[in-house]
N, C-alpha and C positions, 0 to 999 in steps of 0.2 A: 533192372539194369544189367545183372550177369547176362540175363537169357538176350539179350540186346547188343553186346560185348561180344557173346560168344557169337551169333550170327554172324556183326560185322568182320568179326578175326577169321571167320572160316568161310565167309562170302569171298573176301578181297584175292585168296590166292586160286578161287577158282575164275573169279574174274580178269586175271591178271592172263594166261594164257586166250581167254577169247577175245581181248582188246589187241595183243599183238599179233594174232591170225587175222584179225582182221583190218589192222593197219596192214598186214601185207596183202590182204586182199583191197584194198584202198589203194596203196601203189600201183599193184596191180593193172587195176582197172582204170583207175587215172591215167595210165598212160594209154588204154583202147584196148586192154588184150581181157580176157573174159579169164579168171583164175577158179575153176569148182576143183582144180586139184589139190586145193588148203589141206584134206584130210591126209590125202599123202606127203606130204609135206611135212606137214605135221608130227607122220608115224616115221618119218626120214629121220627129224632135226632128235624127236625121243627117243632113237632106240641106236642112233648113232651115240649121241649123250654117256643113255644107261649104257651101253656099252664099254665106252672108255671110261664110266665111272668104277663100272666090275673090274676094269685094271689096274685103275687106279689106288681102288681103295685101301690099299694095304701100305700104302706107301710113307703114312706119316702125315701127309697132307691137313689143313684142319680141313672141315666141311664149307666153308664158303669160299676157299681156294679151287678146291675140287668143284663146287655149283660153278665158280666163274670161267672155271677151264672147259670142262663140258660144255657151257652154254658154248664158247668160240666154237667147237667141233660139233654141235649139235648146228648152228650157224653156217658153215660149211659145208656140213651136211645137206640142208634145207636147200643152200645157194644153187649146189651142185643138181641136187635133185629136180631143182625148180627149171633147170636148160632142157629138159626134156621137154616143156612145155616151152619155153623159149624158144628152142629151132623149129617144133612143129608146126606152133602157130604162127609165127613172127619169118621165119625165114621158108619155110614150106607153107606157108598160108593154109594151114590144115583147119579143120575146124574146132575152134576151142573147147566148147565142150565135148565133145567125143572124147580130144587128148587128156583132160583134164578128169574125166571119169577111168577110162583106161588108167593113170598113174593113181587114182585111188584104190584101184582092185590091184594095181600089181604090188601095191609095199606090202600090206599085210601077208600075201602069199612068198614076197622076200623074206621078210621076218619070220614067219615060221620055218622058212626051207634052213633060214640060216640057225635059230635056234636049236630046231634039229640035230641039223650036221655036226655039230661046235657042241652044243651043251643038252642035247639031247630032253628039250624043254619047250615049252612054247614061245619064253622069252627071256628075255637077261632081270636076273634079281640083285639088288646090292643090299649093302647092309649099311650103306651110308645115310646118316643122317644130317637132314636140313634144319630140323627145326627149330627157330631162335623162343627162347623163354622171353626174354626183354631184351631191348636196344639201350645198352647204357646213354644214359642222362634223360634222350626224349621218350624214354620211357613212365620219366616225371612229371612229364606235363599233364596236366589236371584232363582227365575224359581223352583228350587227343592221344595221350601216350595209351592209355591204354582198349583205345580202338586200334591204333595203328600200329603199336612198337611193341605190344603186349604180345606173346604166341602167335606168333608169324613167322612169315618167309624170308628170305634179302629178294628172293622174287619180284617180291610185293613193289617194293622199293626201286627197282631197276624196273620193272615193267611204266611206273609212271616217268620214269627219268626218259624210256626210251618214248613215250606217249608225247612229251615236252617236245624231245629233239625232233620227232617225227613233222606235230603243228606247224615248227620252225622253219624246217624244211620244206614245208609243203607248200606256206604260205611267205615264206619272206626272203627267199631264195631262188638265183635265177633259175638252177635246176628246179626246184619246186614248181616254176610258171612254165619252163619249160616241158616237163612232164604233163600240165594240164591241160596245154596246148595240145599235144598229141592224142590226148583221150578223146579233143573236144571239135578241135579244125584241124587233123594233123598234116593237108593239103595246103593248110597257111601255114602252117608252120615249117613245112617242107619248102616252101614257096621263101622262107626269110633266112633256109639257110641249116634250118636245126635236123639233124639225124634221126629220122622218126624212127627206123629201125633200131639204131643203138640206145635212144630213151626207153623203146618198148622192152628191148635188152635189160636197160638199168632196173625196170620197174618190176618186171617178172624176179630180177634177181634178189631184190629189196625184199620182195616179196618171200621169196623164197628163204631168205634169211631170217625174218621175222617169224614166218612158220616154223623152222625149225626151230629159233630159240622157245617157241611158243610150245612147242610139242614137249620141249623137253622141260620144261615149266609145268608142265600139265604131268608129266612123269612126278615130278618133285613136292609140286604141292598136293597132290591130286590120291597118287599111288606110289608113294613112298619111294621115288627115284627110279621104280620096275615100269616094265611094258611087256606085253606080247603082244603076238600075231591075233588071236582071237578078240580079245577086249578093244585093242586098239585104244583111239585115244576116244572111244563112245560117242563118235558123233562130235566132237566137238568141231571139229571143220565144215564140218556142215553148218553147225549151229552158229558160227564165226561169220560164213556168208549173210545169213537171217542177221547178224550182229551190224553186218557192213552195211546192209540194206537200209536199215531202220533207224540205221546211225547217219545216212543219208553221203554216204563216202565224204563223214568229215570227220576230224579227226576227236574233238569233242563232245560231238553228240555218239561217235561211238563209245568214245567210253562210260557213256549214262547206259547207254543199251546192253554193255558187257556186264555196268555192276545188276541193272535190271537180273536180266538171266543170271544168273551168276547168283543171287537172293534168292529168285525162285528154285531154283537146284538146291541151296545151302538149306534154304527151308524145307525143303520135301524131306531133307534127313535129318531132319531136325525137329521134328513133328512130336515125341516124346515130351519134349523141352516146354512145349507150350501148351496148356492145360485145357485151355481152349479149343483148341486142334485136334488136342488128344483124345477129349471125351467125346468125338464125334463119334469116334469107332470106325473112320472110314479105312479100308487099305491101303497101307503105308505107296504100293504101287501107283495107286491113281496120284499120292503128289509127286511121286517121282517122276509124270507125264506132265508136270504143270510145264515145265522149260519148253519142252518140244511142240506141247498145244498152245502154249500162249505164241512160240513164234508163229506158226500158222496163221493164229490170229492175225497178229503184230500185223504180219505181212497182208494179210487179206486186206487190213483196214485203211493198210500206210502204201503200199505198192500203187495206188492209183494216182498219187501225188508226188509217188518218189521220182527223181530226176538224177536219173544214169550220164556217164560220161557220154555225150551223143554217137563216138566212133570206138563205142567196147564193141568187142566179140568182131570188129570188120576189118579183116586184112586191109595192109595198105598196099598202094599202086600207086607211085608214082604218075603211072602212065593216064589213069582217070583225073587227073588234075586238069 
């Protein structure tokens, strides 16, 4: 039961960043605009974060003040960052992925110019600490407390809270049908009235927000509230679209996909723990590839049945209506 315990404690806060990269890639894309720039986005909302957490930290603040203020600026960050793909593709009808790859190559080459110049490092380091021992009381609850309340994040916790509001949103709210609209027929929708350009606005932004809380989530749980330019956030923006894919851009079945991956990662470093595993002898490397070859898979098996918003990645024109 420890080795069982520990997994699920150390699965959840890597799963909690690739569920909110990829509700922002679900935004996104629901409303027709194609997002592969999640990984920058990502390395915007973490290192904007870690940044003002390194200013912060000295301040007195406790540590869940300072995660919840970061998160807003890492949020801002992400929003801001995310208009670069908004005006390209949405008001210059550029091509989505082109821009969307472009702003992945340009943050990390940001982030190192800027750790450089400023602090002569590859990226911003704090010494702040996130991490909760127990959640007073639900901490007592028999198994639940201590899968869930035991040595965790508040991550953990705000990541399903925004998972909740996300569903709600998506699915019981006029904006929610509104933005579906525009992924789906945005020429009827255009035709009833609705601003296809300013929902594709709302959704990249959404998006954009969620990356960045997401990125710097992935700082916190992940790599001790640090980031650079070289590690980045490993791939996880990538591995958040495979998350969106297979999640079927809904809001539920991504988050069965995020703790999937999310297991298989926590497992590859955790190979030691389990006796089984360990007396294979095999190199610790090959589980460290389980995440990124099983999406392949994932994909290989599930993309022939997956069903995309009909009008992602296709500028709109009024005038084709």
């Amino acid at each position: 039961m420890n080795t069982i315990y520990y997994l699920v404690q150390n699965m959840l806060p890597v799963s909690i960043p690739l569920l909110l990269v990829a509700l922002g890639g679900m935004f996104t894309e629901r409303s027709g605009v194609i997002n592969i720039g999640l990984e920058g986005t990502m390395l915007a909302g973490a290192f904007a974060g870690a940044l003002f957490a390194y200013n912060i930290q000295g301040s007195g603040l406790p540590p869940y003040m300072v995660l919840l203020i970061c998160m807003i600026v890492a949020a801002v960050a992400g929003a801001v960052f995310a208009q670069l793909l908004s005006f390209a593709a949405v008001t210059m009808k550029a091509n989505q992925v082109i821009v969307g790859t472009a702003m992945n190559m340009m943050m990390p080459a940001m982030i190192l110019l800027i750790s450089k110049m400023f602090f002569n490092s590859d990226g911003i380091t704090t010494n702040v600490r996130y991490f909760i021992r127990e959640v007073p009381v639900l901490s007592n609850i028999p198994v639940i407390g201590d899968l869930f309340f035991k040595n965790t994040y508040l991550t953990v916790l705000i990541g399903f809270l925004i998972l909740i509001i996300s569903t709600l949103v998506l699915y019981k709210t006029k904006f929610g049908l509104r933005l579906r609209a525009c992924g789906e027929h945005p020429h009827a929708a255009d035709s009833v009235g609705i601003n296809v350009s300013k929902m594709r606005y709302i959704g990249v932004t959404i998006s954009g927000i969620l990356g960045g809380i997401g990125g710097y989530f992935y700082s916190v749980g992940i790599t001790d509230g640090n980031i650079n330019g070289h590690n980045g956030v490993a791939g996880f923006g990538f591995l958040a679209l495979a998350v969106m894919i297979f999640g079927q851009w809904q809001p539920i079945k991504i988050m069965f996909a995020a703790l999937f991956f999310a297991f298989l990662r926590t497992l590859a470093y955790s190979i030691p723990l389990i006796p089984f595993l360990d007396n294979l002898n095999i190199p610790t490397d090959y589980y460290k590839m389980m995440p990124y070859v099983a999406t392949i898979i994932v994909l290989a098996l599930t993309s022939k049945n997956s069903r995309a918003p009909k009008a992602e990645g296709i500028p709109f024109d009024k005038a084709q209506r």
